[in-house]
N, C-alpha and C positions, 0 to 999 in steps of 0.2 A: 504493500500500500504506500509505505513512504516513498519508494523509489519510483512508481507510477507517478506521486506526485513531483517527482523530480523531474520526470519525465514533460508532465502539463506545464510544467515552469520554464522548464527549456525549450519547448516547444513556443510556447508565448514569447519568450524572451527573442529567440529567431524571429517570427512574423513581426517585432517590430523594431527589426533592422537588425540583428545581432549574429554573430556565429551559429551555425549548427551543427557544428562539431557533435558536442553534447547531445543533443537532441539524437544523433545517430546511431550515437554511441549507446544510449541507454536504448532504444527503438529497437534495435540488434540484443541487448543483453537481456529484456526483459521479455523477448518474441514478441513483442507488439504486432499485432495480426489486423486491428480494427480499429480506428478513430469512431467515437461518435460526436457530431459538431453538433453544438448546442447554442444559440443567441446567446445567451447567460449563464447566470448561476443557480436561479431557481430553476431553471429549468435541467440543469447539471443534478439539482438536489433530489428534487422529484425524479429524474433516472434514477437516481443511485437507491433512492426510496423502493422504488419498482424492484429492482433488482435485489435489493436486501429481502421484500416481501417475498421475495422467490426462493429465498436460499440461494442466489449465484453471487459469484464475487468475480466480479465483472475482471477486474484488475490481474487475479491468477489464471483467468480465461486467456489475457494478452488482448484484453479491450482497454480500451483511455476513454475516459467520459471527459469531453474536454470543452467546457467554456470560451468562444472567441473574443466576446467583449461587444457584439453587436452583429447582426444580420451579413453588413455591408462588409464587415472582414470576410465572409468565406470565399472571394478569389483569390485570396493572401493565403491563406491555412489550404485551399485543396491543392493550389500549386506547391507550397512544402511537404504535405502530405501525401497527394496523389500521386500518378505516374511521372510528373517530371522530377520531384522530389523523394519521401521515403519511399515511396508503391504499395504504402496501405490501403485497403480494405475502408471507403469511404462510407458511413451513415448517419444519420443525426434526426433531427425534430423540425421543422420549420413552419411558420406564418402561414395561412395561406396566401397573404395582402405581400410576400417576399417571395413567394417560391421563383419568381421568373432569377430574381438574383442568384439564388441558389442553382438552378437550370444552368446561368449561362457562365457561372464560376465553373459547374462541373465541367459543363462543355469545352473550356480553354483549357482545362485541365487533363482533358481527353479522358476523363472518370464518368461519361454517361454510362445511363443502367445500372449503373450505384442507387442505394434504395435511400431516399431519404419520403421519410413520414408527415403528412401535411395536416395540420390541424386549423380546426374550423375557423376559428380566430388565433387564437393563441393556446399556448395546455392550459392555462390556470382558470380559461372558458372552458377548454374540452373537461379540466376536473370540476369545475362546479358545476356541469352539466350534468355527469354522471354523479357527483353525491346530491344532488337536488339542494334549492336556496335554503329553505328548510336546517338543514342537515349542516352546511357551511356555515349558517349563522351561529347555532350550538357550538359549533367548534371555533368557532371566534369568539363566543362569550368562554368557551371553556378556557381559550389561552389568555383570560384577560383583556380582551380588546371591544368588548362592545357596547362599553361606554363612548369609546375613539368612535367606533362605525354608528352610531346613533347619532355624533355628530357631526359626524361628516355628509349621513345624510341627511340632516336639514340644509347643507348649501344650496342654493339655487342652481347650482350648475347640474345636480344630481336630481332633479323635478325632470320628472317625463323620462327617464331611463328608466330600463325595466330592472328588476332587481337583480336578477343574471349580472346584465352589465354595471350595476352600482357598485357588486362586492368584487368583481373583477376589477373593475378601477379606484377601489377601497384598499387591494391588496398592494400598490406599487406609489400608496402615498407615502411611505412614510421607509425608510434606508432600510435595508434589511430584512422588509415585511415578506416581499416575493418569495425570498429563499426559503423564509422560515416557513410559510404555508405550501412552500410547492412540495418541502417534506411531510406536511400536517395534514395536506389534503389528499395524497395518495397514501399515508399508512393508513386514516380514515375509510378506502374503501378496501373489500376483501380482495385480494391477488386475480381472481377471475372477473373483478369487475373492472377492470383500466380499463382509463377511454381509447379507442380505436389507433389512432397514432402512434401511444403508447404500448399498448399491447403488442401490436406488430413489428414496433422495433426490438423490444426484447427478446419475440421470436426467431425476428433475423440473426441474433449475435449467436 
């Protein structure tokens, strides 16, 4: 595990501007077989979530659950990753409002028919969909936060949204919230219940 995350560091440290020596080095000594590219960190969290609820450990498989820092980076990470770089094994999560970015990274990358997983809006829509509003609210009062979302939705800006999209956008006001729910909301459902994107990329690994 530490040295996977030594891996995610030097891998990062490369895409923005740096040696990759390291990066190859460990790529090779840990058999890294798989990248999975993820927008973020909640979305890194909630994999790893998924993947704990299973019993896999992703990391002694020789998969990297690897956070880029934003959408726009993946023709920077599948050129270091893919075939003109290490020749890993490309997967991940994406937008559906980004997929063409993610299409045309792949495509300069010559890594088409790599499987990347589209979700309806984003995951932390596709998990509140599958635990119903209901169900997410409880678990926001449960971690202490729903005092916060009570008032947050009195703002005017949150009148006329539907409550789906109220607690989706409740989830990424405040530093660190994303992360912590993208793990809170997938150990919340049983392991056969992941949303569709989800489910499927852990199939694939």
């Amino acid at each position: 595990m530490v040295e996977m995350e030594r891996f995610r560091g030097a891998v990062t440290a490369w895409a923005a501007g740096g040696p990759g020596d390291l990066a190859r080095e460990l790529a090779g000594r840990l058999a890294v077989r798989t990248v999975v590219l993820l927008e973020g960190p909640s979305d890194a969290a909630a994999v790893s979530a998924a993947a704990d609820g299973r019993g896999r450990n992703l990391a002694a498989e020789g998969v990297c659950v690897l956070s880029m820092g934003g959408a726009m980076s993946i023709g920077r990470f599948t050129q270091l990753l893919g075939p003109p770089g290490l020749g890993l094994r490309l997967t991940g999560l994406c937008d559906v409002a980004e997929r063409g970015f993610y299409d045309r990274g792949l495509e300069r990358a010559g890594a088409t028919g790599r499987g990347f997983f589209v979700c309806d809006a984003d995951l932390e829509d596709e998990l509140i969909r599958a635990l119903g509003v209901d169900r997410v609210t409880e678990l926001i009062g449960a971690e202490g936060d729903l005092r916060s979302l009570h008032t947050f939705l009195r703002q005017p800006a949150q009148q006329g949204r539907s409550p789906r999209a109220q607690l989706r956008r409740f989830l990424g006001t405040k530093k660190g919230r994303k992360i912590h729910y993208g793990r809170a909301l997938v150990q919340a459902l049983p392991p056969d219940r992941l949303p569709a994107p989800l489910d499927d990329l852990l199939a694939s690994l």
